[in-house]
N, C-alpha and C positions, 0 to 999 in steps of 0.2 A: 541520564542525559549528561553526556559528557563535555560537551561542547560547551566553552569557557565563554560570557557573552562581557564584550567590553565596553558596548554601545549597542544598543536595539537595534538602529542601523549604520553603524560603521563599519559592519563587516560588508557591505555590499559591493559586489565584484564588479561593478558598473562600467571598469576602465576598459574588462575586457568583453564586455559585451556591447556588441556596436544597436547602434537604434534600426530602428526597423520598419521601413516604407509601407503603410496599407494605406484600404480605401479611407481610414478617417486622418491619413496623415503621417507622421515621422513620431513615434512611440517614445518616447522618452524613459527609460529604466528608470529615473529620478524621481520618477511620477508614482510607480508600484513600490508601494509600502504595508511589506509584509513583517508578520507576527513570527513566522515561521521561521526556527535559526536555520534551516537549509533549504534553499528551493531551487527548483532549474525548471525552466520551460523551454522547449524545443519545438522545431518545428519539426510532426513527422514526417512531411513528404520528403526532405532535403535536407533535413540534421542541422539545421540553422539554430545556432544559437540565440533564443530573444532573452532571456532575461535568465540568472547566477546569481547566488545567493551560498559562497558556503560550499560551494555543490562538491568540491574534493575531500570535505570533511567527512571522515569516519567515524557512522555510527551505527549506535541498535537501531536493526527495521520492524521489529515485533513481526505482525502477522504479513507484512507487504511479502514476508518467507514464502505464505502458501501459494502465490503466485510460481516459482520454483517450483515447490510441492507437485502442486499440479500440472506442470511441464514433464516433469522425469514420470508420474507414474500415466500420465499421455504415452509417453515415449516409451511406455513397458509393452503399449497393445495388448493390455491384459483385459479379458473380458468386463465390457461396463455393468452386465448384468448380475455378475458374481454378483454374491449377498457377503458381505462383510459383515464381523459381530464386535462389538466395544464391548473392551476385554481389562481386567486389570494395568495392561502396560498402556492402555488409554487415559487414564485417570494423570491428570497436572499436579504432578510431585515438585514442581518448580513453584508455581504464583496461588496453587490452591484454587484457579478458578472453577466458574461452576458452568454446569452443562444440563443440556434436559434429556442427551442421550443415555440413557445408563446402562449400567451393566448388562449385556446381554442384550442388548438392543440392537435390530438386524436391520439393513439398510444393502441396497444395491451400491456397487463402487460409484454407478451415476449418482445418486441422492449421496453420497455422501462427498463427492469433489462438488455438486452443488450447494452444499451447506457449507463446506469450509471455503470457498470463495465467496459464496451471495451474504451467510450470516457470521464468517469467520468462524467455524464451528469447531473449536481445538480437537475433539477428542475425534470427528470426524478427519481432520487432518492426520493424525495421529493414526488411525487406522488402517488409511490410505500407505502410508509410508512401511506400517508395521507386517502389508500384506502383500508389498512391493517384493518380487524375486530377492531374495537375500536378506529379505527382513529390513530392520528400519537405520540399520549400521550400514547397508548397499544403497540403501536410498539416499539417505543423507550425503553419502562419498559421489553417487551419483549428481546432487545438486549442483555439489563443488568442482566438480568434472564441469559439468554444462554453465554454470557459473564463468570457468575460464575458457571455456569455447567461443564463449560472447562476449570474450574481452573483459570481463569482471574482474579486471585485476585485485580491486582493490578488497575486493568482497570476501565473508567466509559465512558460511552454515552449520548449525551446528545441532540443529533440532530441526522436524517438520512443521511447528506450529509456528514458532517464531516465541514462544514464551522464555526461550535462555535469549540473556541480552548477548551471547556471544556471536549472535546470529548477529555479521555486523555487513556494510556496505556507506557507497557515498551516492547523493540526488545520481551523477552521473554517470556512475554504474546501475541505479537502476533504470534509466533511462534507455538502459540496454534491452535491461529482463525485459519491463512494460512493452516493448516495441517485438521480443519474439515473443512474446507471451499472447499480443494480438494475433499471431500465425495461426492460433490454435482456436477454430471455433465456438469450440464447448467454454473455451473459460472465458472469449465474448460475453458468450451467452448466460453463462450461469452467473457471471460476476454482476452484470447488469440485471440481474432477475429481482424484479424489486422486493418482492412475495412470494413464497410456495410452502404449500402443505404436504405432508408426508406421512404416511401411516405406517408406521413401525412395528415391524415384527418383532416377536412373533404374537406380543399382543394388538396388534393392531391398531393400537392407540393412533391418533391423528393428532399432528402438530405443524403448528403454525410458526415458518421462522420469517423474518424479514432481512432485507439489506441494510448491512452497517452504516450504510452512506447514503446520510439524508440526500444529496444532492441526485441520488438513484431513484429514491421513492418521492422524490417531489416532484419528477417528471419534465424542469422544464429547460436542463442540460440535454445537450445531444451528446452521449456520453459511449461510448466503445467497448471499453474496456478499465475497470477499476479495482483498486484494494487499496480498506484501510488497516491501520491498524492501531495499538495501543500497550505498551506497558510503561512500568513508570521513567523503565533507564532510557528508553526510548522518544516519550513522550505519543502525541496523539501526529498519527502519521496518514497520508493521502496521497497513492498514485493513481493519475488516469488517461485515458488518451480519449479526447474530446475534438468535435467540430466547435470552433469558438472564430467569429467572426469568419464565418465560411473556410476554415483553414483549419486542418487536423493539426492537434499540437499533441504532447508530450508535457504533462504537471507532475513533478514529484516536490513534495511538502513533507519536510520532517524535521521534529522533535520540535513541536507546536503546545502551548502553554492552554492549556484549557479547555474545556468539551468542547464549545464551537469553533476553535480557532481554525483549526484550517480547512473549515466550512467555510468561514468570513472570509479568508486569504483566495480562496480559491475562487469565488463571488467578484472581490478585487482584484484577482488575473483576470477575471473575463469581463469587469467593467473597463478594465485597462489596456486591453487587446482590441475591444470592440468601440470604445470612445479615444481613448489614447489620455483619459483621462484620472485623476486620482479617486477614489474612494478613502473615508475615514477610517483609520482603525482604532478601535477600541478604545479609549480610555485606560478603562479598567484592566486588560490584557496587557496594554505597555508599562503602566505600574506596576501590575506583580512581576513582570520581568525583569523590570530593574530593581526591583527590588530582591529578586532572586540572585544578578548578575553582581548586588553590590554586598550580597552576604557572602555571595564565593570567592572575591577579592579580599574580603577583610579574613 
């Protein structure tokens, strides 16, 4: 986590985001008090700015990458049905994490752009990328291509998973991806998939993954489109494009201090779009950040 914090909220871009007339009233940004060093809410219909946070700050997006991912290998129209295999150059030489696909484990290119959206599934992503025309060095050059198609000035990629922190971007470049990322039905759908089982070849084994994003599997968001994600240089990251107070918006939350944090942040957007009023944050959350923000000063 790069981003230097010198007040919890002093960084807030408030001046330049003007308030915002709904049915419960004139929004006050003053009001939204988030945990989250970078955040931007937009509106989708009309690119309206409601609420900045940070949002030109560059950082690692960890997995929000496989959103990209699964754009360029969409855009290969390469058969869904091929059976992809997880192979040695799947395995995470990076963070060491772990996975239930293993070696040799056979999966349709469908089931596997649905695991690495719905469960974040690295080695599924990784495959995806490594069975992409050109292999996983065309894929990647690919991201960065369609990266600056969509104005991602400020962005770069640099793996498929999103596990090198080199994979970097700002709230308002991805505000770009989220927004073509919704074009594309299949990653609607598989991103919002709260549950789904999969029998894996060629033993057949049957496995159970879920969605990263409590706020998916609680059912009671009207949600579109989402990806979280997680590493440490990153922190615990959340984009998604949701109906919140009858009105499609655009949330990107990142490099967030704590499991829940931009669960509770993202709770306090849509208490704060739909009331125009504040919700608590944490206690315990704005303490260890300041207490985080006053050991990187000294």
């Amino acid at each position: 986590m790069k981003i230097i914090l010198t007040a919890v909220f002093a960084t807030l871009s408030l001046a330049a985001v003007p308030t915002l007339a709904t049915g419960t009233g004139t929004l006050d940004p003053a009001k939204l008090r988030l945990a989250s060093a970078n955040a931007l809410i937009i509106g989708a219909g009309d690119d309206a700015p409601i609420y900045a946070k940070n949002a030109e700050s560059v950082t690692p997006i960890a997995s929000i990458t496989k959103l990209m991912t699964a754009m360029v290998v969409l855009d290969a129209k390469q058969p869904l049905d091929e059976l992809l295999t997880i192979d040695m150059g799947d395995l995470d030489m990076i963070k060491g994490s772990h996975s239930r696909l293993r070696l040799g484990a056979e999966l349709s290119r469908k089931e596997m752009l649905r695991l690495a959206l719905m469960s974040s599934e690295n080695r599924a992503a990784s495959s995806l990328c490594r069975y992409y025309p050109g292999g996983t060095d065309a894929c990647v050059a690919a991201m960065n291509v369609k990266a600056a198609k969509l104005g991602m000035a400020a962005s770069h990629f640099n793996d498929p998973t999103g596990l090198s922190s080199d994979n970097m971007s700002t709230a308002k470049d991805l505000v770009k991806m989220v927004k073509a990322a919704s074009e594309y039905p299949l990653i609607r759908e598989f991103s919002t998939t709260p549950e789904h089982f999969v029998d894996v070849a060629p033993t057949g084994r049957s496995l159970a993954f879920r969605n990263t994003n409590a706020l998916v599997r609680g059912g009671s968001w009207d949600i579109q489109l989402q990806k979280t994600g997680f590493i440490r240089e990153a922190g615990r990251c959340l984009v998604m494009m949701a109906n919140v107070a009858s009105k499609p918006v655009v949330i990107v939350l990142l490099d967030s201090i704590g499991q829940m944090t931009r669960i509770g942040d993202a709770n306090r957007i849509r208490h704060w779009l739909e009331t125009g009023e504040s919700m608590p944050v944490i206690q315990k959350v704005l303490h260890k950040k300041r207490v985080i923000a006053s050991k990187r000063r000294s």
